[in-house]
LUMMIBA-461182 format. One record per atom (N, C-alpha, C): residue in one letter; atom name; x, y, z. Coordinates in steps of 0.2 Angstrom, whole numbers. Layout:
["a", "CA", [X, Y, Z]],
...
This chain:
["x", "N", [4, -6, 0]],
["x", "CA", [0, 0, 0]],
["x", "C", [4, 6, 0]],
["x", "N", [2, 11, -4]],
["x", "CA", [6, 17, -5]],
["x", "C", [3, 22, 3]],
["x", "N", [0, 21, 8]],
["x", "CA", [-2, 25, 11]],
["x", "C", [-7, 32, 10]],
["x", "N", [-8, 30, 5]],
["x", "CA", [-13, 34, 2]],
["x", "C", [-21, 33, 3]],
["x", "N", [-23, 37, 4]],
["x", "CA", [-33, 36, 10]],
["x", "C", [-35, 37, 2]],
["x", "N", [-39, 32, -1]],
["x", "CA", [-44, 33, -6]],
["x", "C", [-49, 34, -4]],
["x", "N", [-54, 38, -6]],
["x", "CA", [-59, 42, -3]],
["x", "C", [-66, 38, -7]],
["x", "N", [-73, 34, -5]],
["x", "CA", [-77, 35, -9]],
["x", "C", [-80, 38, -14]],
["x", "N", [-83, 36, -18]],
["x", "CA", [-87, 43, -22]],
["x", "C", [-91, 43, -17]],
["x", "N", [-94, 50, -18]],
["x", "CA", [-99, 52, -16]],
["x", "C", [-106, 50, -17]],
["x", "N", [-109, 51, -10]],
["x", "CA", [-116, 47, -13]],
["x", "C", [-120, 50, -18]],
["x", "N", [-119, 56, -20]],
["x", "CA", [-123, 60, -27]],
["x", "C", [-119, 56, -32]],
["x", "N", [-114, 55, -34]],
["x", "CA", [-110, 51, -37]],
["x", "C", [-114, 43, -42]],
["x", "N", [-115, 41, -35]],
["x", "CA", [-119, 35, -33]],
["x", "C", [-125, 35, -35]],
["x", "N", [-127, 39, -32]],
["x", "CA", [-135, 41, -36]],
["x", "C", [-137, 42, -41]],
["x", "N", [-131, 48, -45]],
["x", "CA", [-133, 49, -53]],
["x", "C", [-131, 41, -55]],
["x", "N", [-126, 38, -56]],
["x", "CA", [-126, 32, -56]],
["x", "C", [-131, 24, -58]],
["x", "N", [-134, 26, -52]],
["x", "CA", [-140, 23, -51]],
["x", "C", [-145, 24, -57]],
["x", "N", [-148, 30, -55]],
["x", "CA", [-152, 35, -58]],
["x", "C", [-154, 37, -66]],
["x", "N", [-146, 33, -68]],
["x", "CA", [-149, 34, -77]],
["x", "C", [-151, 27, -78]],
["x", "N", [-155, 27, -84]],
["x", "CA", [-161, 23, -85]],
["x", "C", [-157, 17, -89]],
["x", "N", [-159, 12, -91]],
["x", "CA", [-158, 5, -94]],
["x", "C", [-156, 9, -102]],
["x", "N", [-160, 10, -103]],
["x", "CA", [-161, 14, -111]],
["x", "C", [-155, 20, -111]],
["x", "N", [-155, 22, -109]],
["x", "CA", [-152, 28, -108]],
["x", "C", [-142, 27, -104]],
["x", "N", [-142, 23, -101]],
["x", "CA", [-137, 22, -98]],
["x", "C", [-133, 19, -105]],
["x", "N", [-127, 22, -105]],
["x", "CA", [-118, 22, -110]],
["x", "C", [-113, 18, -105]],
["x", "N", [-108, 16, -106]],
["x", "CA", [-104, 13, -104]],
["x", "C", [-105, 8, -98]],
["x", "N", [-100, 7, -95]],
["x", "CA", [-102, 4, -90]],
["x", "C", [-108, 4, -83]],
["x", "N", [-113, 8, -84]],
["x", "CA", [-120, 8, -81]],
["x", "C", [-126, 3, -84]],
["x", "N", [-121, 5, -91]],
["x", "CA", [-126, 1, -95]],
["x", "C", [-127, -7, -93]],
["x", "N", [-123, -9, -89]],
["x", "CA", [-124, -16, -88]],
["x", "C", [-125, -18, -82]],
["x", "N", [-129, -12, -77]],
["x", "CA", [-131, -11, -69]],
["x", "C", [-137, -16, -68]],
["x", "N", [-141, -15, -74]],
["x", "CA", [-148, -19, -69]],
["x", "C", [-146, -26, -73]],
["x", "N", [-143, -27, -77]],
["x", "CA", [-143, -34, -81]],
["x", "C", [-138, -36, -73]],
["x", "N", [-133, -35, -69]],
["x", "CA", [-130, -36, -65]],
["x", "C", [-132, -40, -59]],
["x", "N", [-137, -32, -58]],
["x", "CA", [-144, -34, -53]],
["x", "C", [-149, -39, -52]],
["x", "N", [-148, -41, -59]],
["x", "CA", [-156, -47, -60]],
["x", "C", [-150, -51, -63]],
["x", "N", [-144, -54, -64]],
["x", "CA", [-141, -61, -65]],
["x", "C", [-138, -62, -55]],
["x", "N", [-133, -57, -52]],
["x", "CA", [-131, -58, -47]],
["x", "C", [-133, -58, -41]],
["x", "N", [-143, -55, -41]],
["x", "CA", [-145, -55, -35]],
["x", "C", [-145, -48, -30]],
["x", "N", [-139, -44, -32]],
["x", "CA", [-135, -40, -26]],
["x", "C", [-134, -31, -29]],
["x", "N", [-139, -28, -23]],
["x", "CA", [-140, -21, -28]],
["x", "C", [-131, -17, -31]],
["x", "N", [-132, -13, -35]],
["x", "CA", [-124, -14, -40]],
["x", "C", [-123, -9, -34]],
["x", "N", [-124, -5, -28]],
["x", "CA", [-119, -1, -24]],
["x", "C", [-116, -7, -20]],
["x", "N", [-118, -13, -18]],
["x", "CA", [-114, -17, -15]],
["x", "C", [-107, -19, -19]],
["x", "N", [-109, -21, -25]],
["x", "CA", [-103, -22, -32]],
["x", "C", [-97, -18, -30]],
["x", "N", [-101, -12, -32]],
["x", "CA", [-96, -6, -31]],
["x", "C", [-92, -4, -25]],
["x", "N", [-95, -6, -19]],
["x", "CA", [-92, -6, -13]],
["x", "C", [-84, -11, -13]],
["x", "N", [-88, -18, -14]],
["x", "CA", [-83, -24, -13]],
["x", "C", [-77, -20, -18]],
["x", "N", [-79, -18, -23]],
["x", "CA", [-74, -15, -28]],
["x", "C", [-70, -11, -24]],
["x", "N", [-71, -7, -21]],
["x", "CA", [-68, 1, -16]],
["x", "C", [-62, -2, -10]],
["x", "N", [-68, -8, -10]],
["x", "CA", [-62, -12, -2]],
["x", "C", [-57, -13, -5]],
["x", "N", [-57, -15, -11]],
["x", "CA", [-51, -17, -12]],
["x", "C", [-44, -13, -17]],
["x", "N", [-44, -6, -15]],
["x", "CA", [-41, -2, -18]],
["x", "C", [-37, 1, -14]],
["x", "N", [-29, 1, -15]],
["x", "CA", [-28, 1, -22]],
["x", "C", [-27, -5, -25]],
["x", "N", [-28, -5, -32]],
["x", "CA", [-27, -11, -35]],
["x", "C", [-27, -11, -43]],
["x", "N", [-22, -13, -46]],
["x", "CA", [-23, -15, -52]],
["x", "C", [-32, -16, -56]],
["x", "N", [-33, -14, -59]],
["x", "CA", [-40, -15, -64]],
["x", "C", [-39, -22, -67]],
["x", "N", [-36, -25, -69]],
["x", "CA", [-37, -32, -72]],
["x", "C", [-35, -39, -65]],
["x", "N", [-34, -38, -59]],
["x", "CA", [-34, -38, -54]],
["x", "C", [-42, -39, -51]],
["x", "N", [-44, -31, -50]],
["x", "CA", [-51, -32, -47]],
["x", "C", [-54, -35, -51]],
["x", "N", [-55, -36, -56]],
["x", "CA", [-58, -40, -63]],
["x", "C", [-60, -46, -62]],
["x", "N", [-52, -48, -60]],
["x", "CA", [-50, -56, -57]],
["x", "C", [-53, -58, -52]],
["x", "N", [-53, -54, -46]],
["x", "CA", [-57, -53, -39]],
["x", "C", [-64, -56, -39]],
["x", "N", [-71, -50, -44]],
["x", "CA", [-73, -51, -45]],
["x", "C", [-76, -59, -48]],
["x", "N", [-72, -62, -52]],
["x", "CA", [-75, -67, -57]],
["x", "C", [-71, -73, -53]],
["x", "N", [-65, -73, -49]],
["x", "CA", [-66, -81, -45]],
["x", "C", [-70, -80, -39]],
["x", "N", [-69, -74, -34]],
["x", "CA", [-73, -75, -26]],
["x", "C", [-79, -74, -27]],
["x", "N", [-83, -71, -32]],
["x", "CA", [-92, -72, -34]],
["x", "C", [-93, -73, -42]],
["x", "N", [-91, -78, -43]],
["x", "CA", [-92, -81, -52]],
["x", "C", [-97, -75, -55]],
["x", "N", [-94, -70, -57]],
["x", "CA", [-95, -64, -61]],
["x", "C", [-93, -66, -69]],
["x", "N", [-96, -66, -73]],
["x", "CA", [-94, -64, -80]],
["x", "C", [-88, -59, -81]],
["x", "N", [-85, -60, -84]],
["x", "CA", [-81, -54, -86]],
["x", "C", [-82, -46, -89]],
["x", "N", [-87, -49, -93]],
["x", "CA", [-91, -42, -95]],
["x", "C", [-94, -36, -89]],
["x", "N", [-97, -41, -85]],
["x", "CA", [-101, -38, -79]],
["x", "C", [-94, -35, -75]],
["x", "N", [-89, -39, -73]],
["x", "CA", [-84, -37, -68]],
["x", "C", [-81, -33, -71]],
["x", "N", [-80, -32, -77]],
["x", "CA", [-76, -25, -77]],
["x", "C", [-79, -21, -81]],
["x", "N", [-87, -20, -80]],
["x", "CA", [-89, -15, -81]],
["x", "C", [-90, -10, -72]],
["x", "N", [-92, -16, -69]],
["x", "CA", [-90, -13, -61]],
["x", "C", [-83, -8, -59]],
["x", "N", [-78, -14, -62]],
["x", "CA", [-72, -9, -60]],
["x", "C", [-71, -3, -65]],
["x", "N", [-74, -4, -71]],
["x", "CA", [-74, 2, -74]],
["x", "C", [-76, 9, -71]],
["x", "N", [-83, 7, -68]],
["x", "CA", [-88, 13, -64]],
["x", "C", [-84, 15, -61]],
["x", "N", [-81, 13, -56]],
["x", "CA", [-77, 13, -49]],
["x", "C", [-69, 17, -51]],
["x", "N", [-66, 14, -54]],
["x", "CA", [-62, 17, -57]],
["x", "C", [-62, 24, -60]],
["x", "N", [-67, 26, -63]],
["x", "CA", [-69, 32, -67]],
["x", "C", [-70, 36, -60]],
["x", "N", [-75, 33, -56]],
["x", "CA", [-77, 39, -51]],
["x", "C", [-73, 40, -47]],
["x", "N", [-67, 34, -45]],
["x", "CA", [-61, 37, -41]],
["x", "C", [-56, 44, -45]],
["x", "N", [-55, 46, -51]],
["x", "CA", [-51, 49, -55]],
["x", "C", [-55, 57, -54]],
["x", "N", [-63, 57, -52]],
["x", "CA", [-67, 62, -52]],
["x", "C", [-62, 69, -46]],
């Protein structure tokens, strides 16, 4: 660890997140409710488990994702995509 406090997004962050629509949602959101209805688990938990584990490589979380909860790969790294993106904000 570099000692470095990585800060959650914020929960407006989170919300807009949520908040765009199946139809309307672009990149990696666009795969939030398909997420929701394969994994069972609302996509702010996703993005949490994702958060705990930072800092970290992205092809890394990816790998996280799909052997400790059998995630698809498309799924897993659209999650660490979002997460990724919102940490750079």
């Amino acid at each position: 660890m570099n000692g470095r406090r990585i800060e959650p997004p914020s929960d407006a962050t989170v919300r807009r997140m949520l908040a765009v629509s199946a139809e309307a949602a672009k990149g990696p959101a666009s795969y939030f409710p398909s997420i929701e209805k394969t994994y069972g688990r609302p996509i702010g938990e996703w993005l949490q488990r994702v958060r705990d584990k930072l800092p970290a490589k992205h092809m890394d979380l990816v790998a996280m994702l799909k052997t400790e909860h059998g995630m698809g790969h498309g799924h897993a790294n659209a999650i660490v995509a979002a997460v990724l993106a919102a940490e750079k904000q």
